[in-house]
Backbone as a ProteinNet text record, in pm:
[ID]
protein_1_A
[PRIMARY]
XXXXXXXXXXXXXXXXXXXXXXXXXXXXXXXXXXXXXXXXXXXXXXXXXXXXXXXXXXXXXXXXXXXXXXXXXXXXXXXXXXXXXXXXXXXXXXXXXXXXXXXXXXXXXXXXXXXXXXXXXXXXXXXXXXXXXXXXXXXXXXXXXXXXXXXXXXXX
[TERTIARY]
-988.9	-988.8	-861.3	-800.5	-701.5	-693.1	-646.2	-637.8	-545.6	-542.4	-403.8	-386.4	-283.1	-260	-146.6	-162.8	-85.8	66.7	126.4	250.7	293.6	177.6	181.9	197.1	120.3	99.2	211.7	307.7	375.9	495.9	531.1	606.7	619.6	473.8	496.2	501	491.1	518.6	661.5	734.1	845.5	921.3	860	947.9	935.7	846.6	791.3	849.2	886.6	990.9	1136	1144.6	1291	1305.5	1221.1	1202.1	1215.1	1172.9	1133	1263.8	1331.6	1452.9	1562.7	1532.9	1620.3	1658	1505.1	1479.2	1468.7	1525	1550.5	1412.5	1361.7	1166.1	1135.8	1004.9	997	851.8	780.4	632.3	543	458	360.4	283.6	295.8	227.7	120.9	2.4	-100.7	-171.1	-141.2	-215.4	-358.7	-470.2	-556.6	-621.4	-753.7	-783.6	-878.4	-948.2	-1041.2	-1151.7	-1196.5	-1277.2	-1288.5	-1128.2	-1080.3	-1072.7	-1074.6	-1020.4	-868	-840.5	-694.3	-663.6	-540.3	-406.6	-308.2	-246.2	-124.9	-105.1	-64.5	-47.5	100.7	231.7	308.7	365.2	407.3	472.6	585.7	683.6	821.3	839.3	935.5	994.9	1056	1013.4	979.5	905.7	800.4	674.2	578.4	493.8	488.7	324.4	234.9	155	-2.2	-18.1	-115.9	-122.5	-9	10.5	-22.5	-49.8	-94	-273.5	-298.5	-479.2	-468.7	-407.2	-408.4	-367.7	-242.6	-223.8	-307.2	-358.9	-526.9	-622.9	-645.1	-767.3	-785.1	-610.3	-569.1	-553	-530.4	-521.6	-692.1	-778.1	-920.8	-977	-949.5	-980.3	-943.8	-819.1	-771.3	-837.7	-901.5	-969.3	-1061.6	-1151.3	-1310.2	-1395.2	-1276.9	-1296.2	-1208.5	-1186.6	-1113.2	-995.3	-985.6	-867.7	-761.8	-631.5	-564.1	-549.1	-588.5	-570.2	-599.8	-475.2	-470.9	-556.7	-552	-711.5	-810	-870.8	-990.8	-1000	-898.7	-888.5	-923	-967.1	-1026.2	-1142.6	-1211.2	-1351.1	-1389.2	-1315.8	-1351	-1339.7	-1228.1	-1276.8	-1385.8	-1432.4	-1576.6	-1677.6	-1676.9	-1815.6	-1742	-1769.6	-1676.6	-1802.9	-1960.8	-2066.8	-2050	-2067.1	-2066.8	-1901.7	-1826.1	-1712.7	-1723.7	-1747.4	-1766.3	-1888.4	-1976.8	-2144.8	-2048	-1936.4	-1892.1	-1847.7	-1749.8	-1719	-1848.1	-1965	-2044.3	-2175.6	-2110.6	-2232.3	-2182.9	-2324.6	-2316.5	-2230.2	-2190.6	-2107.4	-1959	-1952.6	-1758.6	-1700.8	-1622.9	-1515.4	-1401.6	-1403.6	-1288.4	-1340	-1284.6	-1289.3	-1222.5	-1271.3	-1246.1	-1139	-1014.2	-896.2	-819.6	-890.9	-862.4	-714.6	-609.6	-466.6	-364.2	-225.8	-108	-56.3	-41.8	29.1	-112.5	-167.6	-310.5	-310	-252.5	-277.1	-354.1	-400.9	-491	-407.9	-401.1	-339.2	-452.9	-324.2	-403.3	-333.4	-366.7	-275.6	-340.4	-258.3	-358.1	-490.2	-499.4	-660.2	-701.8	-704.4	-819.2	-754.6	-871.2	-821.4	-797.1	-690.3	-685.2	-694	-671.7	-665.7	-614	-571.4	-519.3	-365.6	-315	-169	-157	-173.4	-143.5	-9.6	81.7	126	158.3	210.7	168.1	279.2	321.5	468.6	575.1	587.3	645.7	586.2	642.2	549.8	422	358.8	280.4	339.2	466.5	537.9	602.1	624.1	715.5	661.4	550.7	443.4	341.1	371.4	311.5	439.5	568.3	686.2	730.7	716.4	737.1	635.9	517.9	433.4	439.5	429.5	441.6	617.2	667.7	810.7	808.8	746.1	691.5	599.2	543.1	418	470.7	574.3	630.2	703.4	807.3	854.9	860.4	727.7	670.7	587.9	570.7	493.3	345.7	300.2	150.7	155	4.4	-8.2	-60.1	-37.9	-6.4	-135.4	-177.7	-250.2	-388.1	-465.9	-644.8	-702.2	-825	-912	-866.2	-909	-923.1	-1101.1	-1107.9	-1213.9	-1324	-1399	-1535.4	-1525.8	-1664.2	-1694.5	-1711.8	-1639.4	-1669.3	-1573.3	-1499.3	-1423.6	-1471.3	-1599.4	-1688.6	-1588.8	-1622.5	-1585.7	-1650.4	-1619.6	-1703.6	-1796.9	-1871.4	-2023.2	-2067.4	-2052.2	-2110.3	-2124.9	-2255.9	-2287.6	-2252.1	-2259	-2223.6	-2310.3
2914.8	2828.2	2744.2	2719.3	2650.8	2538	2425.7	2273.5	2236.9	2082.8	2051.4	1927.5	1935	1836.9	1744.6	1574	1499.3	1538.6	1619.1	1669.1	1718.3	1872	1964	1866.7	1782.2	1632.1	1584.1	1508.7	1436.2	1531.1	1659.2	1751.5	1766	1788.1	1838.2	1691.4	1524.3	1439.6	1410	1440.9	1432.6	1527.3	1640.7	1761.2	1714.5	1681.7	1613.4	1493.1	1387.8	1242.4	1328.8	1413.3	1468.9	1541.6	1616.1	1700.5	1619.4	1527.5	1396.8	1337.7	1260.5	1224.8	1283.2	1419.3	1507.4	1550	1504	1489.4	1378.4	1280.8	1107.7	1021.4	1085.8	1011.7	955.8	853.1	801	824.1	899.6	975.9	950.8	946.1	878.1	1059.5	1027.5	1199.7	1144.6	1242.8	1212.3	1388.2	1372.8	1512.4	1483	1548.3	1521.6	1672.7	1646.9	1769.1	1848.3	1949.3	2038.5	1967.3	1849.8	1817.9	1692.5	1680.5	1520.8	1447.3	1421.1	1317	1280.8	1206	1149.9	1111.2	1264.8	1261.2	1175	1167.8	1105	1074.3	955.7	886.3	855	848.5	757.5	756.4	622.9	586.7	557.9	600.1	583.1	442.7	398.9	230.9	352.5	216.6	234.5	286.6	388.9	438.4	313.6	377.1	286.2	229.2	99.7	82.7	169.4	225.1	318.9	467.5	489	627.2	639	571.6	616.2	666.9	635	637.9	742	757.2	892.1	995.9	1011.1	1121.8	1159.4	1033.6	1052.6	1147.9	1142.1	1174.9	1326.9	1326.6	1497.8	1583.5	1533.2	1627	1595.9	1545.1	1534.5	1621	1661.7	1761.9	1910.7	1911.9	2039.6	2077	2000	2014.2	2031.4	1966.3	2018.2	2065.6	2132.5	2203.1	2322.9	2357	2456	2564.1	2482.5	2537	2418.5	2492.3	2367.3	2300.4	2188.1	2117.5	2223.6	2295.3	2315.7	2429.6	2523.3	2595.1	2552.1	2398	2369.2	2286.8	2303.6	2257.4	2320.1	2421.1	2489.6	2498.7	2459.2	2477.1	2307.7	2207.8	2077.8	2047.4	2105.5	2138.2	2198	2281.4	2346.2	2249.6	2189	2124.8	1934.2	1857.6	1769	1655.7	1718.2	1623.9	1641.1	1772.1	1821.2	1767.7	1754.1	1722.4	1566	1464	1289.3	1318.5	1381.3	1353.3	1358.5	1477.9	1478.7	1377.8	1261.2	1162.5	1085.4	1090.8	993.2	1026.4	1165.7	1192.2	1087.6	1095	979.9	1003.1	1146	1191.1	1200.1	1154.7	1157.8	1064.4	1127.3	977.7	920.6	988.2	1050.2	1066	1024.7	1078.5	1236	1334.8	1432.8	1463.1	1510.7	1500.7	1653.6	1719.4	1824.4	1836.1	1854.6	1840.5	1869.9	1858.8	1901.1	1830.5	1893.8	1812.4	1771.9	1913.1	1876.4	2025.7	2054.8	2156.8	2184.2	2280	2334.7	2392.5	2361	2369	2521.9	2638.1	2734.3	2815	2822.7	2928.1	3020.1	3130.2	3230.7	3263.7	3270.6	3248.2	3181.6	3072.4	2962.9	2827.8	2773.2	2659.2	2568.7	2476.6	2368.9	2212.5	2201	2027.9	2042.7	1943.1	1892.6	1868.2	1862.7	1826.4	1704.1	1607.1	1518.8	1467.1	1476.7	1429.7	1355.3	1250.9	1131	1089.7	1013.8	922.4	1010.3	1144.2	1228.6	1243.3	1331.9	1355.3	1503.2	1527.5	1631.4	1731.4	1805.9	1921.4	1896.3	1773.5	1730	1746.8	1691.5	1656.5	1783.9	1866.4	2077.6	2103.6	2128.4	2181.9	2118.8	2000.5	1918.6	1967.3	1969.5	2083.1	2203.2	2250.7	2417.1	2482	2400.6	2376.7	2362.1	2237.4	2211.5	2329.2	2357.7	2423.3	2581.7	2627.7	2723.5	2789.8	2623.3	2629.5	2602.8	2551.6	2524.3	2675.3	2738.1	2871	2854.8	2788.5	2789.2	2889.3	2958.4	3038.6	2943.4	3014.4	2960.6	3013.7	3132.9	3250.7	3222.1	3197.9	3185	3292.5	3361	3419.7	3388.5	3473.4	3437.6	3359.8	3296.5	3192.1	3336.8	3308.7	3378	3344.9	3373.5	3270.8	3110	3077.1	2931.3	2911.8	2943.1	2881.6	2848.1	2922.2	2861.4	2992.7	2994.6	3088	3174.5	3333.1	3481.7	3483.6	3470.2	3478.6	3397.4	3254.9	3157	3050.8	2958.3	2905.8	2739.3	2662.8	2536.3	2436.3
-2553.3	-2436.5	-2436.1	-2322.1	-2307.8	-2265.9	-2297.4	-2296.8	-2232.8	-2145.8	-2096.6	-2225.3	-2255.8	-2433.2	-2304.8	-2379.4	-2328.9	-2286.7	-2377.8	-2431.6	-2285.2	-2244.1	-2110.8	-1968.4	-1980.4	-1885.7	-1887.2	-1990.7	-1962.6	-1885.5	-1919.4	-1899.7	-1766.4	-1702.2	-1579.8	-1451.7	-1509.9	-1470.6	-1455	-1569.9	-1579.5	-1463.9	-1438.6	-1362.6	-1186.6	-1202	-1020.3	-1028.4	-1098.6	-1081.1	-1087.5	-1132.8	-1119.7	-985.7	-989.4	-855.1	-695.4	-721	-599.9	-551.1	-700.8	-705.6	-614.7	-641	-581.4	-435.6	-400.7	-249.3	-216.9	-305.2	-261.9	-217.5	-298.9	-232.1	-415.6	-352.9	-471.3	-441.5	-517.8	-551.2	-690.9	-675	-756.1	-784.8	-938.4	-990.2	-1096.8	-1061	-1109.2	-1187.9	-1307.5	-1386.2	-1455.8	-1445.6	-1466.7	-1559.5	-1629.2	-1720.8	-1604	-1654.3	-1589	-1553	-1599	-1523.2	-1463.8	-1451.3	-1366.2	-1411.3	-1546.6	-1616.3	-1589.7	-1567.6	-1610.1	-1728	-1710.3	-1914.2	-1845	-1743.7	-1697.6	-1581.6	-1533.3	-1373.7	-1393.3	-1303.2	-1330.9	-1142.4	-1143.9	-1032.9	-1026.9	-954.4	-952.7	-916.6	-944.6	-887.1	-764	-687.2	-534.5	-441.2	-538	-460.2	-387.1	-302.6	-217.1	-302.1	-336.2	-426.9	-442.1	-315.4	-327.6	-376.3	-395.1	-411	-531.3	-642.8	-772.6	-755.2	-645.5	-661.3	-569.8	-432.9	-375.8	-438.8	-528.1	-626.6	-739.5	-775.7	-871.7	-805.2	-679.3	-603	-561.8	-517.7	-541	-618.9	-750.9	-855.2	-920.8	-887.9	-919	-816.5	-689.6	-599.1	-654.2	-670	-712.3	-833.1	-919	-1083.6	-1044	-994.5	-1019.8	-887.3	-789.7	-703.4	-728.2	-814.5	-869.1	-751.6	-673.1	-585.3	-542.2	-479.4	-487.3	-300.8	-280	-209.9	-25.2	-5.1	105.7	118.6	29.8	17.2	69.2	31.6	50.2	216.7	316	389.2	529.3	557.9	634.3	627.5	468	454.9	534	451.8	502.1	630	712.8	888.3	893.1	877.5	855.9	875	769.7	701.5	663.7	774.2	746.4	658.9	721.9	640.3	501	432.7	310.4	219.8	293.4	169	214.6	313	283	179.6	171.2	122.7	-67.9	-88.5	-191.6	-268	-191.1	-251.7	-297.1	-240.7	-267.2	-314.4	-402.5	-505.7	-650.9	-689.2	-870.1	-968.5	-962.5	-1090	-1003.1	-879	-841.2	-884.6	-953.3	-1035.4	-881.2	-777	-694.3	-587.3	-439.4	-325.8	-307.7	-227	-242.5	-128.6	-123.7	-38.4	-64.8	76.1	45.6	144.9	93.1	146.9	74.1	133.4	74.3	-37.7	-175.3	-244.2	-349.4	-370.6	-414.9	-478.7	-612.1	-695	-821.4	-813.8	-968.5	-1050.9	-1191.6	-1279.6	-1372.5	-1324.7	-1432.9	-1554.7	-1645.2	-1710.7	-1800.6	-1818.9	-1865	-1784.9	-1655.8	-1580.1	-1641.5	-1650.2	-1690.8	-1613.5	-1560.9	-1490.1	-1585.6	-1593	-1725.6	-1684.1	-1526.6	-1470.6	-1353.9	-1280.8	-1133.2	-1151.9	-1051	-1005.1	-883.6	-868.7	-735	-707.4	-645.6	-584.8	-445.9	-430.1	-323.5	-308.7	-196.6	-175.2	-88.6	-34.3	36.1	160.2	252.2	372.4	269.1	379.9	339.8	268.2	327.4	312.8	191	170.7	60.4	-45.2	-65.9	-216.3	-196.3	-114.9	-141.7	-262.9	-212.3	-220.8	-364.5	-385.7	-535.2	-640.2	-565.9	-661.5	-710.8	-587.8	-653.7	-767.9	-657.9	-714.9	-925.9	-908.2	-1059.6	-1137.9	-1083.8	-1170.2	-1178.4	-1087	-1089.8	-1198.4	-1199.5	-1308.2	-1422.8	-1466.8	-1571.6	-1591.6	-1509.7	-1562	-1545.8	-1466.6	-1431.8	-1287.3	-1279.8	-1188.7	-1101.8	-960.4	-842.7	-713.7	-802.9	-689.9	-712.2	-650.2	-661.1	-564.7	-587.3	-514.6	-404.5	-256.7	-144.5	-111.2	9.8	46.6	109	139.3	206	337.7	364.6	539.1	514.7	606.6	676.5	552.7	505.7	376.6	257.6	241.5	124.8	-34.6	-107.1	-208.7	-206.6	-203.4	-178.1	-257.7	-228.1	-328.6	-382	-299.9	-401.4	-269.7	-293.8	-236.6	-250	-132.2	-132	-224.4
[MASK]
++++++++++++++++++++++++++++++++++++++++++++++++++++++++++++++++++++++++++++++++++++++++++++++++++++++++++++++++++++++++++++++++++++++++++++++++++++++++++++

């Protein structure tokens, strides 16, 4: 079984504050384990002060909804009762924010944690992601969705 170790976390924090830089934005990155815990948050000087809890929230979406962000966003047009009812089950550490800039961290097929990024436009904090995780060598590709966007063979 494969683990995300602080080490993998700080790595791929480091690559998204560089990545950001580059596109002159100041973004708040949030890596979290497989089942949404938070290994690492950091906020750039000059991110704007919320973005550390919205990038928390996305990479806690992408983890224990095991797809990343914009995936789950056709289902949540779908079903807009069923993903609010999500934030406000007993065991959500996390509002559930299914959107851009909201990746699952896998390697070797095995899901290992979340990716959030926050502080860009939408397009920006997709593109800083995948960008990152690309080049860090995490896979990128998940199953396709079912009907109504639910996952093929599995129920809500």
């Amino acid at each position: 079984m494969t683990s995300l170790t602080l080490a993998a976390a700080e790595e791929i924090v480091e690559a998204a504050h560089e990545r950001a830089r580059a596109l002159g934005k100041a973004v708040s990155v949030a890596v979290v384990d497989a089942s949404g815990f938070p290994v690492a948050i950091r906020r750039a000087d000059g991110a704007r002060p919320l973005t550390p809890d919205i990038a928390r929230a996305k990479a806690y979406t992408a983890a224990v909804m095991q797809r990343p962000g914009t995936m789950l966003k056709k289902w949540q047009e779908s079903q807009p009762v069923f993903f609010s009812q999500l934030s406000q089950l007993p065991g959500a550490a996390m509002p559930i924010m299914a959107t851009e800039g909201s990746l699952t961290l896998k390697k070797d097929g095995e899901i290992v944690g979340g990716l959030g990024i926050a502080g860009g436009t939408a397009d920006e904090d997709q593109e800083i992601a995948e960008d990152v995780l690309k080049s860090l060598g995490y896979e990128l590709e998940f199953a396709a969705w079912g009907v109504a966007g639910r996952p093929a063979g599995k129920d809500a």
